[in-house]
Structures are given as structure tokens and as C-alpha cells.
MMTF fields as JSON, N, C-alpha, C and O atoms, coordinates in Angstrom:
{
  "mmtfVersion": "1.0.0",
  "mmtfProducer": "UNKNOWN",
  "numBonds": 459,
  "numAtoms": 460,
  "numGroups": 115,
  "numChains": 1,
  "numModels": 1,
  "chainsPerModel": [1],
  "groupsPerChain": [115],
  "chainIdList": ["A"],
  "bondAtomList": [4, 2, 8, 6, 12, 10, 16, 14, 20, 18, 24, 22, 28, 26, 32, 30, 36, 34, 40, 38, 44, 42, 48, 46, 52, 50, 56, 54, 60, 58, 64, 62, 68, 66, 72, 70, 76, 74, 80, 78, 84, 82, 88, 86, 92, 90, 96, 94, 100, 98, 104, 102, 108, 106, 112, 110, 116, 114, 120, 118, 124, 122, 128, 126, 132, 130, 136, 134, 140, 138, 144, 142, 148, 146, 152, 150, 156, 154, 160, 158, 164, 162, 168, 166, 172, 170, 176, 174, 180, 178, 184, 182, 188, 186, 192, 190, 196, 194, 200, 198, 204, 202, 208, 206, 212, 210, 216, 214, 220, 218, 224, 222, 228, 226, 232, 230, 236, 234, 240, 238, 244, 242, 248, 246, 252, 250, 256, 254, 260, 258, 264, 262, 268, 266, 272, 270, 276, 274, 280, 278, 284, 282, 288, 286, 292, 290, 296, 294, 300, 298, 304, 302, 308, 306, 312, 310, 316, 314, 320, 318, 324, 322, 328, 326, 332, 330, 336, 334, 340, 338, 344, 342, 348, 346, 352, 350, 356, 354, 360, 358, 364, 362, 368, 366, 372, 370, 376, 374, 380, 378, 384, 382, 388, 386, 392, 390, 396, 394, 400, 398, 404, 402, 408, 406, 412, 410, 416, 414, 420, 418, 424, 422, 428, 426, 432, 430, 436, 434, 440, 438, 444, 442, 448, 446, 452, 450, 456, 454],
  "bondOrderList": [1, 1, 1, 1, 1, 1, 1, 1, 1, 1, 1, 1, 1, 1, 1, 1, 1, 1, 1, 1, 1, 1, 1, 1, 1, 1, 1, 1, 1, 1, 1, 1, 1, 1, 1, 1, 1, 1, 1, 1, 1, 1, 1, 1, 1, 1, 1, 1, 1, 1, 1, 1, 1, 1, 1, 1, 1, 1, 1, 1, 1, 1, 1, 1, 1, 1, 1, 1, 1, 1, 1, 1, 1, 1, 1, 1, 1, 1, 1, 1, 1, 1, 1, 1, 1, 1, 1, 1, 1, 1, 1, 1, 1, 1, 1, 1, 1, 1, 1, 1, 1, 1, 1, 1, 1, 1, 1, 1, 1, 1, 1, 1, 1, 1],
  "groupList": [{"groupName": "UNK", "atomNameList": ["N", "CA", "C", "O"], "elementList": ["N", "C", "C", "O"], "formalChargeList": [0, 0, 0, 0], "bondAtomList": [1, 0, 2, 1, 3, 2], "bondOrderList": [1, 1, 2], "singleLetterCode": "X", "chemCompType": "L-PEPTIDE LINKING"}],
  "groupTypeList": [0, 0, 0, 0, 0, 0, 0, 0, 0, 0, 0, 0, 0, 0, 0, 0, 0, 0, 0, 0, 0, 0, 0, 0, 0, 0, 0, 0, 0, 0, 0, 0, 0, 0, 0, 0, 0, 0, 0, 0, 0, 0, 0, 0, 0, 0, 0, 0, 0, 0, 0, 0, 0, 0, 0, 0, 0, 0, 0, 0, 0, 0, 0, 0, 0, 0, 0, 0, 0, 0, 0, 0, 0, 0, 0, 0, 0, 0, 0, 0, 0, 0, 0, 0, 0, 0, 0, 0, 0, 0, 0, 0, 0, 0, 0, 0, 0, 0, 0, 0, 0, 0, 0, 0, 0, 0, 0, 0, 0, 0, 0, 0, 0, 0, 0],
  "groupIdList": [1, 2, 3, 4, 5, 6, 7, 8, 9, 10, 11, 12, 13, 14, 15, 16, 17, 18, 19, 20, 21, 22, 23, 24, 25, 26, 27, 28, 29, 30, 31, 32, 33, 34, 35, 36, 37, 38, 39, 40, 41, 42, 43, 44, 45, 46, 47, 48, 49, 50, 51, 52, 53, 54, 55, 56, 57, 58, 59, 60, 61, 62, 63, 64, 65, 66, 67, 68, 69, 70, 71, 72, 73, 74, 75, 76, 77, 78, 79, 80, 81, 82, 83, 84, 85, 86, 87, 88, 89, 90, 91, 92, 93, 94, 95, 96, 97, 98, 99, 100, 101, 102, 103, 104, 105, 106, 107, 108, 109, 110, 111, 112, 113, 114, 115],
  "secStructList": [7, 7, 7, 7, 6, 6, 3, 3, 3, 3, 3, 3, 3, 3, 3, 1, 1, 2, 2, 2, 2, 2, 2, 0, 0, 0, 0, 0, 0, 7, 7, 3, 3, 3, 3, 7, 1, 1, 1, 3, 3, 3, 3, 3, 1, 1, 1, 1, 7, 7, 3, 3, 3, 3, 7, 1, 1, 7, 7, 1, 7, 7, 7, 7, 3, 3, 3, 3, 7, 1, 7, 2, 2, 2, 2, 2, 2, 2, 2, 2, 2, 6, 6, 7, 3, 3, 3, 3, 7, 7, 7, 7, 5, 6, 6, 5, 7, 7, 3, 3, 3, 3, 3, 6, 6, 6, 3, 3, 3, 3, 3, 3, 7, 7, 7],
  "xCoordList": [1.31, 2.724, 2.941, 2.417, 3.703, 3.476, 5.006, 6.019, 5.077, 6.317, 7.231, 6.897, 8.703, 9.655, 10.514, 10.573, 11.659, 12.403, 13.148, 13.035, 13.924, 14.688, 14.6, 15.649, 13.304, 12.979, 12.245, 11.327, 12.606, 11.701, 10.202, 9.765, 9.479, 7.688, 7.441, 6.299, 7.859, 6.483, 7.571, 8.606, 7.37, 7.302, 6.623, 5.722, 6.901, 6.07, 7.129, 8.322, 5.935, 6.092, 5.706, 4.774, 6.288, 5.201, 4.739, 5.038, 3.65, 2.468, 2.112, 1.839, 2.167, 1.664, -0.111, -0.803, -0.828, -2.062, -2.187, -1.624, -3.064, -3.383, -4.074, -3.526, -5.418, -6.588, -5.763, -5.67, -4.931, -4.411, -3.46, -3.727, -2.152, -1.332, -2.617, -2.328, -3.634, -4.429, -4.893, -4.849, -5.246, -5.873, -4.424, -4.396, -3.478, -2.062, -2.395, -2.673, -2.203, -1.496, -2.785, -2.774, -3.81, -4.825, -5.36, -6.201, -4.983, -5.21, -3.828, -3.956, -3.013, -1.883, -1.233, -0.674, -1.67, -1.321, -2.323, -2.412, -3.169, -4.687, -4.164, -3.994, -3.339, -3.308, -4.396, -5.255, -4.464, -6.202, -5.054, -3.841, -6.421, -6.346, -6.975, -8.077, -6.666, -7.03, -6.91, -5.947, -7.869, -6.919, -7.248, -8.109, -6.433, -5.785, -6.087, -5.151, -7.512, -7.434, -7.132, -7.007, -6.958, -6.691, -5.1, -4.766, -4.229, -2.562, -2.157, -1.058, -3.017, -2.452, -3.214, -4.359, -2.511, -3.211, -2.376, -1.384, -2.853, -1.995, -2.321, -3.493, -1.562, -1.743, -1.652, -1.182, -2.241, -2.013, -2.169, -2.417, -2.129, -1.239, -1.064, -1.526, 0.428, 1.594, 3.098, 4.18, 2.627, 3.793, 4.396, 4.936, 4.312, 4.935, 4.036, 4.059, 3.15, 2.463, 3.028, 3.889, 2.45, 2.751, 1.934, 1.16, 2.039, 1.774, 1.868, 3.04, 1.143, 1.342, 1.49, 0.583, 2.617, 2.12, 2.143, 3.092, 1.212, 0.523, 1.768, 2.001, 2.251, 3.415, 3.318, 2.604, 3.366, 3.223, 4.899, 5.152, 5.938, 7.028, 7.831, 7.333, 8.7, 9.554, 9.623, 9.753, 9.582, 9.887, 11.43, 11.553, 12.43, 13.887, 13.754, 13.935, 13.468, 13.651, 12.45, 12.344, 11.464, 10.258, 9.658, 8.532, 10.914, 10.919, 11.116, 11.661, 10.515, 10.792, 10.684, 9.634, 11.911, 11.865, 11.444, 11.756, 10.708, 10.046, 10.374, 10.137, 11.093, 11.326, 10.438, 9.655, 10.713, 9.911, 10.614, 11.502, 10.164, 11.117, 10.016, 9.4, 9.687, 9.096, 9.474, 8.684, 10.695, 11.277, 11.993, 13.155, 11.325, 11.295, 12.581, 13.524, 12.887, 13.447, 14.885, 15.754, 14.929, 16.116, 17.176, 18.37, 15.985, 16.626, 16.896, 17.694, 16.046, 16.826, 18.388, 19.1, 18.637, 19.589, 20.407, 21.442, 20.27, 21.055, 21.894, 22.978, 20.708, 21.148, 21.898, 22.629, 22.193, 22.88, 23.931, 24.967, 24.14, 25.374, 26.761, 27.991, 25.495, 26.257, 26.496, 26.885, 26.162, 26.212, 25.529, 26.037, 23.983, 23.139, 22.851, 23.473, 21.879, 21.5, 19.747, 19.187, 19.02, 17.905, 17.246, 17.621, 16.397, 15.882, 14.23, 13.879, 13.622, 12.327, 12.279, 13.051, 11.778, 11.748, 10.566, 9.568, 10.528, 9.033, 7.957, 7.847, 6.867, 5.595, 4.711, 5.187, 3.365, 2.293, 1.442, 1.46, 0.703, -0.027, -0.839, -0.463, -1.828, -2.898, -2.319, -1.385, -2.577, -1.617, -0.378, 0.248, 0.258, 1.384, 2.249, 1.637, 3.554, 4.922, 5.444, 5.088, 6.358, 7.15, 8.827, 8.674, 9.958, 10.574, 11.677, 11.758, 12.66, 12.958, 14.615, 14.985, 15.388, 16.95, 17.8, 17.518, 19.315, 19.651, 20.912, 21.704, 21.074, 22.917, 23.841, 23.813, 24.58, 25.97, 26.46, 27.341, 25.878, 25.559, 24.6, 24.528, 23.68, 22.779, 21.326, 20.374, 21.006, 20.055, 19.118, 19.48, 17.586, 16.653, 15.71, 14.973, 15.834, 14.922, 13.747, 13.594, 12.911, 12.105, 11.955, 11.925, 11.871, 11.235, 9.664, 9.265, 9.181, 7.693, 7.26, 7.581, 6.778, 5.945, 4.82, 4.462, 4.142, 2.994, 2.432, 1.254, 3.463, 3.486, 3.691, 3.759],
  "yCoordList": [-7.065, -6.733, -5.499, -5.54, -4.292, -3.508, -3.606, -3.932, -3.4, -2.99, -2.262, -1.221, -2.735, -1.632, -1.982, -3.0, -0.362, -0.443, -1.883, -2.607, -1.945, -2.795, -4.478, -5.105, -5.05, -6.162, -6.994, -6.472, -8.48, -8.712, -8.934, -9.332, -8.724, -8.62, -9.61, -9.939, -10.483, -10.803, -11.811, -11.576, -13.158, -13.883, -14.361, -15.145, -13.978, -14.508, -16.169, -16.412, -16.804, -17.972, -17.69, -16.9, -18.224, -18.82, -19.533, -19.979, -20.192, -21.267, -21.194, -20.148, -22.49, -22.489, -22.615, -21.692, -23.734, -23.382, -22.839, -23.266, -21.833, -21.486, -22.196, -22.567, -22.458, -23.269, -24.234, -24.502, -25.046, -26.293, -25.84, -26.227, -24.899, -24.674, -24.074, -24.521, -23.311, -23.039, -24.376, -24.353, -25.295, -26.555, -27.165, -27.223, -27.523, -27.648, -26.787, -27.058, -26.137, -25.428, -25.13, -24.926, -25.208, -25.062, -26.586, -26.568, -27.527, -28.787, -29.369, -29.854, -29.227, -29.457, -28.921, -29.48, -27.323, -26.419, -25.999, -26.185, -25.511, -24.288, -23.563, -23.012, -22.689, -21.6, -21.188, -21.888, -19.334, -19.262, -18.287, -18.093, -17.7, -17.125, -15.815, -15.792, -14.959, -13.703, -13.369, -12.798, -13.752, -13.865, -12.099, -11.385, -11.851, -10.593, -10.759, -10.417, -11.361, -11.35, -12.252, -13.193, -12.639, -14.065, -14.784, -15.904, -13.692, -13.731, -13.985, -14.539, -13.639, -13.341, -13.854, -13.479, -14.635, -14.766, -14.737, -15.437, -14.028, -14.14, -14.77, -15.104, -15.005, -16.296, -15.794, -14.657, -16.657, -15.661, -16.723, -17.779, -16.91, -18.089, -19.018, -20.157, -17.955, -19.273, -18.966, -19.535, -17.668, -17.415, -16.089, -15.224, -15.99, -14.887, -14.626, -15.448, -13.358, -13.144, -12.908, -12.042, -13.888, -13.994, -13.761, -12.803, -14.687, -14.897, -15.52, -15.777, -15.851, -17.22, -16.166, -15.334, -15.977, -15.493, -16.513, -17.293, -16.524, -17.655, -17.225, -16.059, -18.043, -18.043, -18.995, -19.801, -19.328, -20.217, -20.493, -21.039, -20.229, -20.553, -22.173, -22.743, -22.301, -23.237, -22.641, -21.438, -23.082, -22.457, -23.356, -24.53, -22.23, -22.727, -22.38, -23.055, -21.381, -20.558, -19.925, -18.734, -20.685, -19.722, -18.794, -18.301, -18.548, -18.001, -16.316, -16.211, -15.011, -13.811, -13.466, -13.507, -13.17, -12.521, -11.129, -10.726, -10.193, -8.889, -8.519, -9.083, -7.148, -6.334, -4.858, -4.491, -4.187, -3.28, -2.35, -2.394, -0.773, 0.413, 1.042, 0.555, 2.766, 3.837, 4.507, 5.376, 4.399, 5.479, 4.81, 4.444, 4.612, 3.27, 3.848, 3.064, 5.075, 6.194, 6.003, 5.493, 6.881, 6.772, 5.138, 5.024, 3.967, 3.235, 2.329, 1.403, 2.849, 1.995, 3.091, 2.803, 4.2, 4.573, 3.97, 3.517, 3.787, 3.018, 1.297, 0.713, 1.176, -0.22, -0.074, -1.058, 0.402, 0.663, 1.167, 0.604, 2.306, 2.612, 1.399, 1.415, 0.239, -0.694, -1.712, -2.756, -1.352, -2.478, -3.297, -4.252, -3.246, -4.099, -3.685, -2.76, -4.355, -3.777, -3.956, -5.031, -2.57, -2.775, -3.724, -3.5, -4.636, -5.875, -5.134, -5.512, -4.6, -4.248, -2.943, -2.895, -1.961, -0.754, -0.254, -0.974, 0.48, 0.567, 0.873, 1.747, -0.211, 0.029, -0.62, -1.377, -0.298, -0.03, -1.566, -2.371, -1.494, -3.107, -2.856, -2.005, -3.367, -3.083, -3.198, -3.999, -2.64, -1.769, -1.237, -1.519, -0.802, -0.217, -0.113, 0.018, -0.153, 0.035, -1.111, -1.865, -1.272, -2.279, -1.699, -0.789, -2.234, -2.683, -3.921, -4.465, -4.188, -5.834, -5.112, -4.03, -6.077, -5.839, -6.711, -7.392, -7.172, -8.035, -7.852, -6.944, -8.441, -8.321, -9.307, -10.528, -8.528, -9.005, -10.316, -10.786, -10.897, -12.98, -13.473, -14.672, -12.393, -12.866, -13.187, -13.504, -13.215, -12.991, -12.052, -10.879, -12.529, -11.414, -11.212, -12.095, -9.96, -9.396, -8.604, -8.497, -8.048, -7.105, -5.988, -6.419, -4.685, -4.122, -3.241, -2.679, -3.245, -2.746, -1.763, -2.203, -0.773, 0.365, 0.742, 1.208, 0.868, 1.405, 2.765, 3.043, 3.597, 5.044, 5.682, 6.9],
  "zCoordList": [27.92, 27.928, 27.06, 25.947, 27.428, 26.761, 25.811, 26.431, 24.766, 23.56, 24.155, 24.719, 24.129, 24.496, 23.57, 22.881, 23.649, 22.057, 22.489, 23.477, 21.336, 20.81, 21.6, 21.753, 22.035, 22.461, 21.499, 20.867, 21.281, 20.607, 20.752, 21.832, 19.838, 20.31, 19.471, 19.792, 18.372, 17.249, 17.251, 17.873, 16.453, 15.316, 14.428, 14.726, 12.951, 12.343, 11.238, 11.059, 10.843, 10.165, 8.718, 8.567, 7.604, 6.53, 6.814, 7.922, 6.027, 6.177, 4.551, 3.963, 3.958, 2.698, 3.108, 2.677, 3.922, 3.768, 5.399, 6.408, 5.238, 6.307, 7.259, 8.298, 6.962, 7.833, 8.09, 9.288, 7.148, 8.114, 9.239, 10.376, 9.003, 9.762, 11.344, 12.454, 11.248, 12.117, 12.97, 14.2, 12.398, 12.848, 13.558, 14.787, 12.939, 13.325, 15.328, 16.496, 14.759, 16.444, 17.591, 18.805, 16.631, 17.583, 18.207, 19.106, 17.835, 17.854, 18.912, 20.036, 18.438, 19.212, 20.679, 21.623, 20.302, 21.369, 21.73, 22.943, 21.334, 21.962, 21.791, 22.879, 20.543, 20.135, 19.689, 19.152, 19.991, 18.97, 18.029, 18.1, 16.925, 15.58, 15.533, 16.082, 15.14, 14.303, 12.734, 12.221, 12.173, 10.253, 9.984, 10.499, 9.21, 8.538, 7.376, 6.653, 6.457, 5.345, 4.364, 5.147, 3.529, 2.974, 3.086, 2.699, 3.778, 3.603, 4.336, 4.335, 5.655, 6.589, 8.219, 8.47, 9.12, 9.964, 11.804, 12.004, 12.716, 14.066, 15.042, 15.212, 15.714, 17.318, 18.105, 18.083, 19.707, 20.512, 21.582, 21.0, 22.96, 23.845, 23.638, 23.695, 23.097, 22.831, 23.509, 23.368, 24.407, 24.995, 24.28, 24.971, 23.207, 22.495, 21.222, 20.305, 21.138, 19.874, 18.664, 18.506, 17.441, 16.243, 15.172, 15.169, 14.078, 12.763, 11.615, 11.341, 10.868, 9.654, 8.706, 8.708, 7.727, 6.497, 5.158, 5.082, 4.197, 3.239, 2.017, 1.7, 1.621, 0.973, -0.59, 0.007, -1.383, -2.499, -2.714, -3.788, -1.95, -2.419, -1.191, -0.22, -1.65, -0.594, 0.267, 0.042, 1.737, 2.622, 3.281, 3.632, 3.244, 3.57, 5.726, 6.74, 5.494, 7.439, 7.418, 7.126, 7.728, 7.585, 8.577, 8.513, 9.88, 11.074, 10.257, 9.158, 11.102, 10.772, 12.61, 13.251, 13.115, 14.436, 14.141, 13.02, 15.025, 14.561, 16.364, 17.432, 15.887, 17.069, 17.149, 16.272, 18.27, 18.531, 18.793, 19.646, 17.694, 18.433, 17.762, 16.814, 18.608, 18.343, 17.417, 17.051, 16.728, 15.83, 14.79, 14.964, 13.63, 12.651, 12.051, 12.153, 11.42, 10.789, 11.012, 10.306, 12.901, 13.33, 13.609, 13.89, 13.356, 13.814, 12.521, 12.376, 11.698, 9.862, 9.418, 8.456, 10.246, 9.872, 10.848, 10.36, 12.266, 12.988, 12.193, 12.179, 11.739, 11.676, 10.42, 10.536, 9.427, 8.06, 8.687, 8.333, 9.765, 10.14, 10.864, 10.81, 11.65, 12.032, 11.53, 12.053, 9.907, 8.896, 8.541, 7.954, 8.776, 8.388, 7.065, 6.541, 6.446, 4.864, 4.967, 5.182, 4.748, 4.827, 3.584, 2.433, 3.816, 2.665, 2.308, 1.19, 2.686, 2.804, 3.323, 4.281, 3.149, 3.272, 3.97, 3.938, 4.384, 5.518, 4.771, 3.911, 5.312, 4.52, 5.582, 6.428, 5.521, 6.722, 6.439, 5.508, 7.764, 7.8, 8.817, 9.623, 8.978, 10.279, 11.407, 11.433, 12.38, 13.547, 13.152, 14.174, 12.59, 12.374, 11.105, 10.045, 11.078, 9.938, 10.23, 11.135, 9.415, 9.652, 8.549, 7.734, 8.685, 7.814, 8.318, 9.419, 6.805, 6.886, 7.046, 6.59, 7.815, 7.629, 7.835, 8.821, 7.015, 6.886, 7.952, 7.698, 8.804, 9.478, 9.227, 9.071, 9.231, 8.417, 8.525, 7.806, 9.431, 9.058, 8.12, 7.848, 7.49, 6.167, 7.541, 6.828, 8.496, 9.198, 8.523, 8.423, 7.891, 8.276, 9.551, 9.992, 10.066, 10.999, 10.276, 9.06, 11.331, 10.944, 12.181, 13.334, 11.958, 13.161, 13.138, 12.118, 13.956, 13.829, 14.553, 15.658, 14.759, 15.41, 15.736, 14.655, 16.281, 15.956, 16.137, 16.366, 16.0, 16.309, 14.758, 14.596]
}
């Protein structure tokens, strides 16, 4: 499936332990795994590609919807113009950028690039 702007592409989760949350979905569902390192790990048929990130805190909404646009720049100024508040500021991760933004219901999103 290829990325188009403003669709969503990703979700990611916390997961306090990883290997179990892995055993979890791969056991339950036949999701498989790609780990990213000790923090970090992604899924993949499950219908929509994701991610566990390893967290040591409570998890309240441990959902992060992650959208897709080519032009990380023009579209963190978009979204401040229509009143969102950026939470995370763009910073890089294997395949791509990312940053975090809040809309004006207290919702966090994320959007991602890989350009």
C-alpha cells in the first residue's frame, strides 16, 4: 500500500514488556514482529501497520494514530494555523521524521514522512 498525504498509515501502542505484548498478539492473532532495538518494536498482518513502544510509565490511552504527509514543515505550520498545538517537534527514527500534535479536543496525533 503505498502512503498518501493526510491518510492514516501507522498505529502505534505502549507496551510495558515487550516480548510478552509480542507473544500476546502473535499467539492470539498471527501478528509477526520487527524489533527496533530495545524500545521499540513493529507489526505487520494485522490489517494496518504498527508498533509497541516500551514505556515504564501508566499507560492511560496507549493508542498513537500516525498519519502520512510528504511535507512535515508545511504541514506543522498548517496544523498550528488551524489550532492544533505541536507536543513533539520533528525528530528522525529509522525510515523517516516524525512529529507529535495536539487538537483542540486534547487528542494526540503524530505525522510521519519519509522524504
Amino acid at each position: 500500500m503505498t502512503a498518501q498525504n493526510n491518510h492514516i498509515n501507522y498505529i502505534e501502542f505502549k507496551a510495558i514488556d515487550l516480548e510478552k505484548i509480542k507473544s500476546f498478539y502473535s499467539t492470539a492473532f498471527g501478528w509477526t514482529f520487527t524489533d527496533y532495538g530495545p524500545g521499540y518494536v513493529a507489526f505487520e498482518e494485522s490489517g494496518l501497520q504498527g508498533g509497541f513502544e516500551k514505556t515504564d510509565a501508566n499507560i492511560v490511552n496507549g493508542a498513537l494514530v500516525v498519519l502520512y504527509h510528504q511535507d512535515l514543515i508545511m504541514l506543522k505550520d498548517k496544523i498550528k494555523d488551524a489550532g492544533g498545538r505541536i507536543s513533539k517537534d520533528i525528530f528522525s527514527f529509522p525510515g523517516g521524521k516524525r512529529f507529535h500534535f495536539v487538537d483542540p479536543s486534547g487528542n494526540e496525533l503524530a505525522v510521519w514522512s519519509d522524504k
